[in-house]
C-alpha positions as CSV (number, residue, x, y, z in Angstrom):
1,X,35.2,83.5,131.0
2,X,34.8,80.6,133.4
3,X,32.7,77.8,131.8
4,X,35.2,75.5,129.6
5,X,34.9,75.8,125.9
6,X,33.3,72.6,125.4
7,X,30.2,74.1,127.0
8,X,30.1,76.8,124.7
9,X,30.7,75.8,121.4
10,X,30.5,72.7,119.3
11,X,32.5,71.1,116.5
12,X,31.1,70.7,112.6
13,X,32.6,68.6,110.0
14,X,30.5,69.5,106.5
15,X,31.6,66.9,104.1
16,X,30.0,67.2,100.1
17,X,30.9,65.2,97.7
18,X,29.9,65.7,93.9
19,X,30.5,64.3,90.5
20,X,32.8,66.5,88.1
21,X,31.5,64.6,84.9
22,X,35.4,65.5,83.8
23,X,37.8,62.6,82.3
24,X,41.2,62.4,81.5
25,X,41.5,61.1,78.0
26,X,44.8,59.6,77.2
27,X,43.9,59.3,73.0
28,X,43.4,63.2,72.9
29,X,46.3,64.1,75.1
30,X,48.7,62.0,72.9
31,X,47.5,63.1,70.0
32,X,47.8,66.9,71.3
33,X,51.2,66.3,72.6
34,X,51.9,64.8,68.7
35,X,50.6,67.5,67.5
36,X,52.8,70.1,69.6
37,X,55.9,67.9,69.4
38,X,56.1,67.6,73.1
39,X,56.3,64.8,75.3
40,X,53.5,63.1,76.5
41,X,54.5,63.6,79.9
42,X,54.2,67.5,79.1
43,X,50.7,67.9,79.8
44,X,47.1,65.8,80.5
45,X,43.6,66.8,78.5
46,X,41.0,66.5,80.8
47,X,37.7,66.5,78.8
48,X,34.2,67.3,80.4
49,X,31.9,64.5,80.1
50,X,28.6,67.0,79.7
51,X,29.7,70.2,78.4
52,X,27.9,73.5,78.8
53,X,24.7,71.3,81.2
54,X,23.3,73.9,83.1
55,X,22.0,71.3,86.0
56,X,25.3,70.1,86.7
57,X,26.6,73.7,86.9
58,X,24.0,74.8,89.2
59,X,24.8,71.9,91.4
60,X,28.7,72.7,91.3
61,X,27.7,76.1,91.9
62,X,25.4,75.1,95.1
63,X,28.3,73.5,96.0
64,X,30.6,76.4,96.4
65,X,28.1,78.0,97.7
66,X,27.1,76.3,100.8
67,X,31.1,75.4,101.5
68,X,31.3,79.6,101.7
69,X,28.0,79.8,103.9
70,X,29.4,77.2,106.6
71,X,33.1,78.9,106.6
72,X,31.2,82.1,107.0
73,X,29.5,80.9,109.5
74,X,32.1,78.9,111.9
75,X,35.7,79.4,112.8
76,X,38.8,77.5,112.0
77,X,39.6,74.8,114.9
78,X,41.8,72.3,112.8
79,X,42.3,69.9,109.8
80,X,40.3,67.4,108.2
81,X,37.3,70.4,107.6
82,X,36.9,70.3,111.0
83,X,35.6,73.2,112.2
84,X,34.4,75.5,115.6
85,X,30.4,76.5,116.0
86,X,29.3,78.5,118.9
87,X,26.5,77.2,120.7
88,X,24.7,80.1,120.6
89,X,24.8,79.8,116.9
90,X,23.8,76.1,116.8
91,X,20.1,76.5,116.3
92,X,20.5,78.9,113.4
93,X,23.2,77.5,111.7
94,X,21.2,73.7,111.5
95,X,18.3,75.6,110.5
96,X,19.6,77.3,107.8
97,X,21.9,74.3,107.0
98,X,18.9,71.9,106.3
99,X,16.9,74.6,104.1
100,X,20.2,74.8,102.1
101,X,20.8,70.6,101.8
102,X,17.2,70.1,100.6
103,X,17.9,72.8,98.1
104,X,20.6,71.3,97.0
105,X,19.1,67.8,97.1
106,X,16.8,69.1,94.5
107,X,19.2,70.4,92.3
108,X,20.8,67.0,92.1
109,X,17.8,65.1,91.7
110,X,17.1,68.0,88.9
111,X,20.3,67.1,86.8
112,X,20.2,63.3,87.8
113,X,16.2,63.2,86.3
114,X,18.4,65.0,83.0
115,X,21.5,62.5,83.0
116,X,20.2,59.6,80.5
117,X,19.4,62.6,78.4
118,X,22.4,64.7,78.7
119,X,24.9,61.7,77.8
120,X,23.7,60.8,74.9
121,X,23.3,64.4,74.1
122,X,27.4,64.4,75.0
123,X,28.1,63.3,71.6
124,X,27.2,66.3,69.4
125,X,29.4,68.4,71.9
126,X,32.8,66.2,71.7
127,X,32.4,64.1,68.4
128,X,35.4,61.9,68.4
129,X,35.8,62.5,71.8
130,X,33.0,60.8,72.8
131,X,33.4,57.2,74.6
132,X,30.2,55.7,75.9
133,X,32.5,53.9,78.2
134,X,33.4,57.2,80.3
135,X,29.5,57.5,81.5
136,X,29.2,55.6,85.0
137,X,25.4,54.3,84.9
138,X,22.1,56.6,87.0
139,X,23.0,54.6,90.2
140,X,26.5,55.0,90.5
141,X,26.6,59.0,89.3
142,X,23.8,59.0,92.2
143,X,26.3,57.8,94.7
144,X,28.5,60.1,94.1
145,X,26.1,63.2,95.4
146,X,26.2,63.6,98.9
147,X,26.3,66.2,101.7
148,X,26.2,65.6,105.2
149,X,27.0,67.3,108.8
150,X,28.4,65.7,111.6
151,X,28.3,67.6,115.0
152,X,30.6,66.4,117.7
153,X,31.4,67.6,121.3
154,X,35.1,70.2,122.1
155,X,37.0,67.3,123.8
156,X,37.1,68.4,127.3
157,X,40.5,67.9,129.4
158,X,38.9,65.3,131.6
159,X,41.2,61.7,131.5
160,X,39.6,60.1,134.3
161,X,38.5,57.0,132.0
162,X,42.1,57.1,130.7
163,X,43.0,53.0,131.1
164,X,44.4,52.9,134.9
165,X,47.4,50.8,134.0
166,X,49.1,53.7,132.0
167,X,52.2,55.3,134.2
168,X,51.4,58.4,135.4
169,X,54.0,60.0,132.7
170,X,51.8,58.8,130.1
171,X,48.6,60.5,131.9
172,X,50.7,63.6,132.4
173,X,51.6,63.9,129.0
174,X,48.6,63.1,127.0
175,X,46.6,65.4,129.4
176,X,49.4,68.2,128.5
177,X,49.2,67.9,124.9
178,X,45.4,67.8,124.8
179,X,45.4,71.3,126.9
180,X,47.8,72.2,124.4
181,X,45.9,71.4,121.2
182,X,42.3,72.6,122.8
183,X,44.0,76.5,123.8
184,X,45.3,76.5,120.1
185,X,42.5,75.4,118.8
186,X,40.3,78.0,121.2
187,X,42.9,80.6,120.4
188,X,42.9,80.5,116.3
189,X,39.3,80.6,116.3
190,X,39.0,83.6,118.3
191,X,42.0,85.6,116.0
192,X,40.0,84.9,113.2
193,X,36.8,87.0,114.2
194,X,39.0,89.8,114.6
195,X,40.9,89.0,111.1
196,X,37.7,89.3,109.5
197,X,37.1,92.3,111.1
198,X,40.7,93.8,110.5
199,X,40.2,92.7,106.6
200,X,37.7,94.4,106.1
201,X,37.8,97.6,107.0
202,X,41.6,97.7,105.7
203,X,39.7,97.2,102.7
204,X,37.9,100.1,103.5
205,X,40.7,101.6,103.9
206,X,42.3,101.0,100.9
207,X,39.0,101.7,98.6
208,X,38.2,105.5,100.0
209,X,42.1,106.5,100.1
210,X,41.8,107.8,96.7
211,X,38.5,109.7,94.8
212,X,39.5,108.0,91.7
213,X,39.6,104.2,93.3
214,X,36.0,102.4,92.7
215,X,34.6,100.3,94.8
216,X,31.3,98.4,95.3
217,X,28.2,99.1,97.3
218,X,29.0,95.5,98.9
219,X,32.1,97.0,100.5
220,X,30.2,98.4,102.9
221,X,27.1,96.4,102.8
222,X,29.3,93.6,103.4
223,X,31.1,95.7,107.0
224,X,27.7,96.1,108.1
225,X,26.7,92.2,107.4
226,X,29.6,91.3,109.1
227,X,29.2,93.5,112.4
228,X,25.8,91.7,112.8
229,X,27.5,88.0,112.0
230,X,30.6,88.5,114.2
231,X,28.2,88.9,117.6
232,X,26.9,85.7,116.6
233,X,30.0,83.5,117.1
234,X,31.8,85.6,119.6
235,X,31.9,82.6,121.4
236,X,34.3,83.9,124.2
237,X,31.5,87.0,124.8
238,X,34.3,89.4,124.3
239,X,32.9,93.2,124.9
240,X,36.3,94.7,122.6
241,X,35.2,93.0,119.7
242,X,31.5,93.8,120.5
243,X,32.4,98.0,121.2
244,X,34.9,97.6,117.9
245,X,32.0,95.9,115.7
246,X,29.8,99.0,116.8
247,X,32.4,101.5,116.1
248,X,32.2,99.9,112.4
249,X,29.0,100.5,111.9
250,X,28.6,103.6,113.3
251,X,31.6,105.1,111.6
252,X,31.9,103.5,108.6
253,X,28.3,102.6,107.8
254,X,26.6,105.5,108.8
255,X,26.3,106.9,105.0
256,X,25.1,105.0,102.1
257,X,27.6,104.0,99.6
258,X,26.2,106.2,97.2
259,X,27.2,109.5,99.1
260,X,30.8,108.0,100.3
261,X,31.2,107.8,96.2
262,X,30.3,111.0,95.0
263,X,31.0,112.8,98.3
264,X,34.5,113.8,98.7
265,X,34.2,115.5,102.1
266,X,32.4,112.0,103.5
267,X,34.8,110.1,101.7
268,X,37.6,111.7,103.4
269,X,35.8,111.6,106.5
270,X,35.0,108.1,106.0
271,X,39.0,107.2,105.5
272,X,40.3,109.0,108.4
273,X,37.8,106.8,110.5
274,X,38.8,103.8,109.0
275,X,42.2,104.5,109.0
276,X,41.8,104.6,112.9
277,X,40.2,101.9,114.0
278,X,42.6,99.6,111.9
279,X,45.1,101.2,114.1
280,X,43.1,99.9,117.3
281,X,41.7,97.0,115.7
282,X,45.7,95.7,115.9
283,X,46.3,97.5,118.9
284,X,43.4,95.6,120.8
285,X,43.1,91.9,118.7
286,X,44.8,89.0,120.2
287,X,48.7,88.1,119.3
């Protein structure tokens, strides 16, 4: 591959923040630690502010949700939640990114249109518990939903505008340890299409090598989704993970879960395959 890395992939920070509507409450957690004869430093009650509110829940679970989508959907590159895009994936990925914020925009403009309710509500669920002082007012619970992307440039290893009075030393080492950092970087996030790969058909693996182990229609349904993800954000175009994706799907997916289950012959059939491309799934993934 001879164009740079910067010119073929991006780099997205998704940050969400989101209200837990849980409080630590000091009274309960001494009377508790009374009440146990333990020492107050023993332990911490944490009591939710609106138990058992659906809205908030589905929020929270939106949450989750789109964290899992976007590190589906990008590699690792390094801390901070930053993380690798390929370009080619760029246009699909913001796509789907803005259906899923204004989804979840909705959702927290459902339980925020529900909060004056909800807290005075609160204090048939905790009785004593209850301490109007624990509910932040509409505008400040507002503030604490947000969820926002931030798409930046790979740094390229160009330090002409470096300041000219810096030693050459200086130049020499910063441009080292950028070059450094970016082939790490480059280098985890291409490992970890082929760890997702290697996982799951080890998983495979594991599930067939027995008639009486269960497993789920989603182990394979989930192979097969992956085969046609992985294409997507092989970013360095590599052809072994492309030929190793299609053995996948012709080996391993070619049956419907159904039969692999009831059909010991296919099941068998099924594990020997898988057994061998884990074997060259290691034998051909980077170090």
């Amino acid at each position: 591959m001879t164009n740079p890395l910067h010119d073929r992939a991006v780099l997205a920070q998704l940050t969400i923040t989101q209200w837990s509507a849980r409080k630590h409450d000091k009274k309960v957690s001494k009377v508790a630690a009374s009440a146990l004869n333990a020492n107050q430093a023993a332990g911490r009650y944490h009591k939710a502010l609106l138990p058992v509110n659906s809205r908030l829940e589905a929020v929270h679970s939106s949450t989750s949700a789109i964290r899992g989508w976007h590190d589906e959907r990008t590699l690792p590159w390094e801390g901070r939640g930053v993380r690798m895009l390929p370009s080619m994936s760029y246009l699909e990925y913001t796509s789907e990114f803005n259906t899923r914020r204004s989804a979840h925009e909705a959702l927290v403009e459902r339980f925020l249109d529900q909060y004056e309710v909800a807290r005075h509500g609160a204090t048939l669920s905790l009785g004593d518990m209850y301490d109007a002082n624990d509910y932040p007012p509409l505008s400040e619970v507002r503030g604490k939903f947000s969820i926002d992307l931030v798409i930046s440039a790979v740094p390229a290893t160009d330090f002409r505008c470096l300041p000219s009075t810096l030693p050459q030393s200086a130049i020499d080492e910063i441009t080292s340890s950028s070059d450094s950092r970016l082939a790490s970087g480059q280098a985890a996030a291409e490992r970890a299409l082929w760890e997702r790969l290697l996982e799951r058909v080890e998983n495979i693996v594991e599930r067939t090598g027995h008639p009486d182990h269960k497993f789920h229609n989603s182990l394979f349904d989930g192979a097969e989704e992956l085969c046609t993800l992985l294409p997507k954000l092989n970013f360095n175009d590599d052809q072994n993970l492309v030929t190793l994706c299609s053995e996948v799907r012709t080996h391993l997916c070619k049956h419907a879960p159904e039969v692999v289950r009831a059909d010991l012959l296919v099941r068998s059939d099924v594990n020997d395959s898988a057994t061998r491309l884990v074997a060259l799934i290691k034998e051909t993934m980077p170090s």
